[in-house]
C-alpha positions, 0 to 999 in steps of 0.5 A, a space after each residue: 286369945 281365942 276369937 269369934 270369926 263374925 262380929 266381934 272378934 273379941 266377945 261375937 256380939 253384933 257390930 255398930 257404926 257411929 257418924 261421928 268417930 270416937 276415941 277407944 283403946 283396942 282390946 288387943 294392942 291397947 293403943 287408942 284410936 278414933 274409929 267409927 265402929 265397935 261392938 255392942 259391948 264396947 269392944 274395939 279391935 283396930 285394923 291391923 290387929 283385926 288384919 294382921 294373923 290372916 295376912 300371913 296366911 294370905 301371903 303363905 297361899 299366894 306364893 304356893 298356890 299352882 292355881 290360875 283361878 283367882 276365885 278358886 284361891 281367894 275360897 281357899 284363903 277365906 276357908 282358913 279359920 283364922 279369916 274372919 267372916 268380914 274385915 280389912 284382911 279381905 283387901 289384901 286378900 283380892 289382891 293377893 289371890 289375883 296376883 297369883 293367878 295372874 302369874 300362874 296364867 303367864 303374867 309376869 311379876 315378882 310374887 315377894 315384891 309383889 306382895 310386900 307392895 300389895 300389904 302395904 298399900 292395902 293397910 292404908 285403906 280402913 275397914 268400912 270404907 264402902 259405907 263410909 267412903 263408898 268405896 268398898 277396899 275389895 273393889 279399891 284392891 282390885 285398882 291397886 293390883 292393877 297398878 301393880 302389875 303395870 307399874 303404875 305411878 301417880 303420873 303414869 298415862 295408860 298405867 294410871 288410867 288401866 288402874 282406875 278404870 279397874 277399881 270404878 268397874 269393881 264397884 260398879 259390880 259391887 254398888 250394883 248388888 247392893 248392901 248391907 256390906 259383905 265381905 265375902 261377896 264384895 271379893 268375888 264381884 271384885 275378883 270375876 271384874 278383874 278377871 274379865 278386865 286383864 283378858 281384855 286389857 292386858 291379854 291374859 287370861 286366868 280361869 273363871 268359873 261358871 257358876 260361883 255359890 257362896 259357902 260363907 252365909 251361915 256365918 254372916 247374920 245380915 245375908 241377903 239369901 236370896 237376894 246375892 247372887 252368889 246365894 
């Protein structure tokens, strides 16, 4: 099935939100869910179907990847025409792209394992969660790669609080640049907090670029233009 990469997968039409969630049936899997979102047409793609054909791809990158910048490997992955312009796939993609710079610049950690852990818990958080949750799944996938490279646990101590401390500084980058929600620039604020919190927490450092400029704007008709700084 060919699909629209911004918008509606299905058809390309612009994407609503509702308060109240509703009972509709994906376009790709048939199962019903209750979901807060749809397109103008009615069309509704669930999460792992939106999620699940860049997975694989995201995954293929971060095991080969030589690269020990994660903005670098995060363009990459999103330039891959199976990434959508906006979508879940981006929490596991922060996630995925770190953990390979992380390694790539000394940090120890068992990619397979690393990642298998990363798609998991990055499925349990729901597209549009940083309108309806305020708390955006780039910002949330920068605390959960934390957790995973320190071992983390619900009753860990400085593990649990590195990790937290992560994701509340992600955000921060990201509520302070404002909305409308952009998958794109949400990932780079994410990702340049993480790389800045590792070098002084955990004393590894991975390259940072000095000036990052979005490539992605033409897709994405709410962009802020000169009002995101990545513009």
């Amino acid at each position: 099935m060919e699909t629209h990469k911004t918008g509606c997968i299905i058809c390309g039409r612009e994407l609503q939100y509702f308060q109240q969630k509703k009972t509709m049936r994906c376009e790709v899997c048939g199962v019903e869910f209750e979901s807060a979102a749809s397109c103008t047409d009615n069309h509704f793609v669930c999460d792992e179907c939106h999620s699940r054909p860049g997975q694989a791809v995201i995954t293929s990158m971060a095991l080969r990847t030589p690269g020990r910048n994660p903005i670098t490997i995060a363009e990459e992955m999103m330039k891959n025409s199976i990434i959508n312009m906006h979508g879940p796939e981006h929490h596991y993609l922060v996630i995925a792209a770190l953990l390979a710079a992380f390694k790539n610049s000394g940090g120890y950690v068992e990619m397979e394992s690393a990642l298998s852990l990363a798609r998991q818990r990055s499925e349990k958080v729901p597209g549009g969660v940083c309108g309806f949750w305020g708390s955006c799944g780039a910002g949330i996938g920068t605390g959960i790669f934390m957790s995973i490279i320190t071992g983390a646990t619900p009753l860990s101590v400085k593990q649990w609080q590195l990790a937290n401390k992560m994701t509340s500084l992600s955000l921060e980058a990201i509520s302070e640049n404002g909305g409308p929600r952009c998958c794109k620039r949400d990932t780079l604020l994410a990702i340049l907090t993480a790389i800045d919190f590792v070098k002084e927490k955990i004393s590894i450092e991975m390259d940072k670029p000095e000036i990052v400029k979005c490539s992605f704007h033409h897709n994405n008709p709410s962009c802020k233009k000169d009002s995101c700084v990545f513009f």
